[in-house]
DSSP file (Angstrom, degrees, kcal/mol; ACC not computed):
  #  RESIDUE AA STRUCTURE BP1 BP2  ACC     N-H-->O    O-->H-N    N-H-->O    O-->H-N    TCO  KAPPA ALPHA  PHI   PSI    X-CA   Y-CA   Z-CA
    1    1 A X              0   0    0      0, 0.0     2,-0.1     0, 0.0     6,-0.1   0.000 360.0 360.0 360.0 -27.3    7.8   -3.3    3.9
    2    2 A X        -     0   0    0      4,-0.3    43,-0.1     1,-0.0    42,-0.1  -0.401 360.0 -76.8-131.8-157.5    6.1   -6.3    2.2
    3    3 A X  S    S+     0   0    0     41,-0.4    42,-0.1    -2,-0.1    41,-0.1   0.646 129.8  44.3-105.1 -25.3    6.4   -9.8    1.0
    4    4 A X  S    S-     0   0    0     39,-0.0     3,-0.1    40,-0.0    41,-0.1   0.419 103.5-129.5 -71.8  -1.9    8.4   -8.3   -2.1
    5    5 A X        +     0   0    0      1,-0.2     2,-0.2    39,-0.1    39,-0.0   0.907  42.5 174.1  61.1  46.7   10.3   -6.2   -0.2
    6    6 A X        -     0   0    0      2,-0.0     2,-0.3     4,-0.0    -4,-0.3  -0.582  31.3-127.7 -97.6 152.2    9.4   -3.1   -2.4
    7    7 A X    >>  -     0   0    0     -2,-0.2     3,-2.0     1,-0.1     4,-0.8  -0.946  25.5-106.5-116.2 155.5   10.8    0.0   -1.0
    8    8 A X  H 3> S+     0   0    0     -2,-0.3     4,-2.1     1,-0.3    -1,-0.1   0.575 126.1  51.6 -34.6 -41.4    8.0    3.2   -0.5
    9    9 A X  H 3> S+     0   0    0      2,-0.2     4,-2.5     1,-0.2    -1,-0.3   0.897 114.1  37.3 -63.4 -62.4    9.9    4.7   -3.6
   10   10 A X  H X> S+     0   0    0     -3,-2.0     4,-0.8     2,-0.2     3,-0.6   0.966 117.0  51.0 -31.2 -77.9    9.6    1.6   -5.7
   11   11 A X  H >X S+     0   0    0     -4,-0.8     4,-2.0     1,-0.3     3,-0.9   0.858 112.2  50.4 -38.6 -64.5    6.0    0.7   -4.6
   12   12 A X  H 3<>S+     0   0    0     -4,-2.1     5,-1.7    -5,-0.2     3,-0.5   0.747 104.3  53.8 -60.0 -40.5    5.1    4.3   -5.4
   13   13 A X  H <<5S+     0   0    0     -4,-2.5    -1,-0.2    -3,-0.6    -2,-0.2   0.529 109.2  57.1   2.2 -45.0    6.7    4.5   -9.2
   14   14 A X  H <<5S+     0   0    0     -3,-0.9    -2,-0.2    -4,-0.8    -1,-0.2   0.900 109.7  35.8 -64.7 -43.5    4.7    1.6   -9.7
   15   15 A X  T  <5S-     0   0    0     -4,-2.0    -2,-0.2    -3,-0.5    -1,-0.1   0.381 106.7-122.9 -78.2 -18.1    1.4    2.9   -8.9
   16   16 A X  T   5 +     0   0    0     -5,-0.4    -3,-0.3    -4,-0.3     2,-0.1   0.689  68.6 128.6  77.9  19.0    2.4    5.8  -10.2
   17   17 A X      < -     0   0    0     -5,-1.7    -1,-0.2     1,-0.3     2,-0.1  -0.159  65.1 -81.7-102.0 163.2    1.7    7.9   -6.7
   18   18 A X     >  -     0   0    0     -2,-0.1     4,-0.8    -3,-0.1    -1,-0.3  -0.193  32.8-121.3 -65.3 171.2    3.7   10.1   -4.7
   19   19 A X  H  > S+     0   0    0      2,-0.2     4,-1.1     3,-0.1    -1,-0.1   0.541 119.8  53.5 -38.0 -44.4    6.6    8.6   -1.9
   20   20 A X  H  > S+     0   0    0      2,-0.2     4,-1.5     1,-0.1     5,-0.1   0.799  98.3  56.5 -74.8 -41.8    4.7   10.5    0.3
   21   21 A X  H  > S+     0   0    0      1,-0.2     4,-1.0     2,-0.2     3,-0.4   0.929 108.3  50.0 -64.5 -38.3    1.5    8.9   -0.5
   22   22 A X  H  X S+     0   0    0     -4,-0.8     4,-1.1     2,-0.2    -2,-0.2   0.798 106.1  56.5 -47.7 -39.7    3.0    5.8    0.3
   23   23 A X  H  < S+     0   0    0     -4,-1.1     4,-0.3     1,-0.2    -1,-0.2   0.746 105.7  50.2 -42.1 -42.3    4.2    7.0    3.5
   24   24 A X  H  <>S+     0   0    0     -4,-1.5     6,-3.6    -3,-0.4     5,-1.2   0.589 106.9  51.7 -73.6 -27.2    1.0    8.0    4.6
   25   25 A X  H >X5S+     0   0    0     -4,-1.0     3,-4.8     4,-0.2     2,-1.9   0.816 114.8  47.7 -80.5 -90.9   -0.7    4.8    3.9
   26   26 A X  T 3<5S+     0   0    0     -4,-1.1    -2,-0.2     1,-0.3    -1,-0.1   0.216 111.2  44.7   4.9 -49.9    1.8    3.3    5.7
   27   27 A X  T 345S-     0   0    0     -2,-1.9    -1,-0.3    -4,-0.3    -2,-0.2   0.255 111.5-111.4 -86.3 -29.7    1.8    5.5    8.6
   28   28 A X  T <45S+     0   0    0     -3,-4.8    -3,-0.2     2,-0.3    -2,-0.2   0.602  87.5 123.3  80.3   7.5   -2.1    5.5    8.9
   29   29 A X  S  <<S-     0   0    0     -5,-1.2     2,-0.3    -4,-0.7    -4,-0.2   0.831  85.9 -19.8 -57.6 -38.4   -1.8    9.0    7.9
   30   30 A X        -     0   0    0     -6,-3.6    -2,-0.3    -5,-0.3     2,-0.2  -0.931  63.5-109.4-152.3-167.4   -4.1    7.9    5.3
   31   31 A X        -     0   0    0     -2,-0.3     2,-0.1    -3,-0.1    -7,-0.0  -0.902  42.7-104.6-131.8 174.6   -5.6    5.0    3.2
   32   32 A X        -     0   0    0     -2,-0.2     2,-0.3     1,-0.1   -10,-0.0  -0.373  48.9 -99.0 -91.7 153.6   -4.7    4.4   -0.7
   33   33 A X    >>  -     0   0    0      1,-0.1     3,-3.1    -2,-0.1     4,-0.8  -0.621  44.7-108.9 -76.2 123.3   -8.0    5.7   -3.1
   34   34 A X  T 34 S+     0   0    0     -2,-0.3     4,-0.4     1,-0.3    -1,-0.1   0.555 111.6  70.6 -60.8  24.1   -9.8    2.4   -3.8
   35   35 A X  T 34 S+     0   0    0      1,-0.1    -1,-0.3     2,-0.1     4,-0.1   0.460 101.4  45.3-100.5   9.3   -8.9    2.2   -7.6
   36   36 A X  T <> S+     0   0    0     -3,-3.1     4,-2.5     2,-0.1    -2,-0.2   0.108  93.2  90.6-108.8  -0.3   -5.1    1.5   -6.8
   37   37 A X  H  X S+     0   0    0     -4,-0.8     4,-1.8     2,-0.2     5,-0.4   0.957  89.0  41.7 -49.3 -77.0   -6.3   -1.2   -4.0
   38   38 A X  H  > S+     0   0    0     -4,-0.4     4,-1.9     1,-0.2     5,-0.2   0.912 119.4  55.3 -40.9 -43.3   -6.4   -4.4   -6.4
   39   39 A X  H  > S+     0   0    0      1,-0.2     4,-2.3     2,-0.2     5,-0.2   0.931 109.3  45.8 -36.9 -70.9   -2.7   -2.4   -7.6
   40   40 A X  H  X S+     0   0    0     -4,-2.5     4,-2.2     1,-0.3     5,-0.3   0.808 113.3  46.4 -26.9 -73.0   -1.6   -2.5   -4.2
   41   41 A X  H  X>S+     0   0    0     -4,-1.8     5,-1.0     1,-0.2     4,-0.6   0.895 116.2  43.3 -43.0 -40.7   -2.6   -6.1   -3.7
   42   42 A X  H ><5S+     0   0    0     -4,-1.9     3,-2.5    -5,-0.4    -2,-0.2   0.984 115.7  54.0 -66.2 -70.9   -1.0   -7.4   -7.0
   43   43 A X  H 3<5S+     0   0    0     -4,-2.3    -1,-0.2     1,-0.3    -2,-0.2   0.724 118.7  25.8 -21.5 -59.7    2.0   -5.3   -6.3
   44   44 A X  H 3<5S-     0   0    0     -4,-2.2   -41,-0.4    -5,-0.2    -1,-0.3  -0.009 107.0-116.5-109.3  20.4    3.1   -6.3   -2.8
   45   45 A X  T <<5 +     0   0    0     -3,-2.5     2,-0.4    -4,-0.6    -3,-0.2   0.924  65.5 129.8  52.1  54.6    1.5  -10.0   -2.8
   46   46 A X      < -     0   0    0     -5,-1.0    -2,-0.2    -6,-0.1    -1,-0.1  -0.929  62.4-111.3-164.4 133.4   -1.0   -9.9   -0.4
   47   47 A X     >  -     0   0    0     -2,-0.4     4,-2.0     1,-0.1     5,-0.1   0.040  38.0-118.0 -40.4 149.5   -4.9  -11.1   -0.4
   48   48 A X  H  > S+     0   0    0      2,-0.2     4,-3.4     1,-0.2     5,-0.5   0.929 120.0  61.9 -56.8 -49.5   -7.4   -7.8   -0.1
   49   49 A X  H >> S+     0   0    0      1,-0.2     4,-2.6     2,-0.2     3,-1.3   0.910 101.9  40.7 -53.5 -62.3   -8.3   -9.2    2.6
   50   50 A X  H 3> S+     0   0    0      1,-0.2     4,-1.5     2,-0.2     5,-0.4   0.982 115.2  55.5 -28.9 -62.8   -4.8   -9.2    4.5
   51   51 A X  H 3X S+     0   0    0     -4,-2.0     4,-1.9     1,-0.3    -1,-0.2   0.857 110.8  44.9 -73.6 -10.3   -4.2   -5.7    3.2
   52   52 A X  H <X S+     0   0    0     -4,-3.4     4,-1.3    -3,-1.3    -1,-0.3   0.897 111.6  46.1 -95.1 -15.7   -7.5   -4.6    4.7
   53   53 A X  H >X S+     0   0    0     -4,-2.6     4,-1.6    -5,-0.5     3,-1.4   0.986 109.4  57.7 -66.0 -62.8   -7.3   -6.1    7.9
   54   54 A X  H 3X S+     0   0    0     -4,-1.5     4,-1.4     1,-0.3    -2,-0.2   0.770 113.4  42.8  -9.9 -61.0   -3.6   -4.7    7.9
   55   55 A X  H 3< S+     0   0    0     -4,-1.9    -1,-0.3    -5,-0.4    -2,-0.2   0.817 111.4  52.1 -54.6 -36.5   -5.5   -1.2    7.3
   56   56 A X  H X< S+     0   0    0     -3,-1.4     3,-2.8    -4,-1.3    -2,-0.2   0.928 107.5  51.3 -40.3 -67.4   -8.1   -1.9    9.9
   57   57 A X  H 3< S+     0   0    0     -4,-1.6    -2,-0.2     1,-0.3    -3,-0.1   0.816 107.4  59.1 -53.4 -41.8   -5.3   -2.9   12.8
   58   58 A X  T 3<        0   0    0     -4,-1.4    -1,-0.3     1,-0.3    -2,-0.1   0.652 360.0 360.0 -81.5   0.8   -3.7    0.6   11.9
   59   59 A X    <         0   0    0     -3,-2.8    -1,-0.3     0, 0.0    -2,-0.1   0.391 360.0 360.0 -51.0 360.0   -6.9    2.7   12.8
């Protein structure tokens, strides 16, 4: 799923989010609320920038 290889479950535990919410970002079902963004980034190793172009692409 990443560059840490976290899995949704993991990822989500961390952030302290649902499985599902993770799913959704994933999925383009939704996008994460931007006070877990910098989490995100730190989390899965990857620039804001990447992870918003990465959000962009999934519109």
């Amino acid at each position: 799923m990443n560059k840490k290889n976290y899995s949704e479950k993991r990822l989500a535990r961390e952030l302290g989010v649902s499985q599902q919410a993770v799913s959704k970002w994933l999925t383009g079902k939704s996008v994460p609320k931007l006070q877990l963004f910098y989490n995100i980034c730190v989390a899965v190793d990857v620039s804001p920038n990447d992870l918003l172009l990465w959000l962009e692409d999934d519109r």
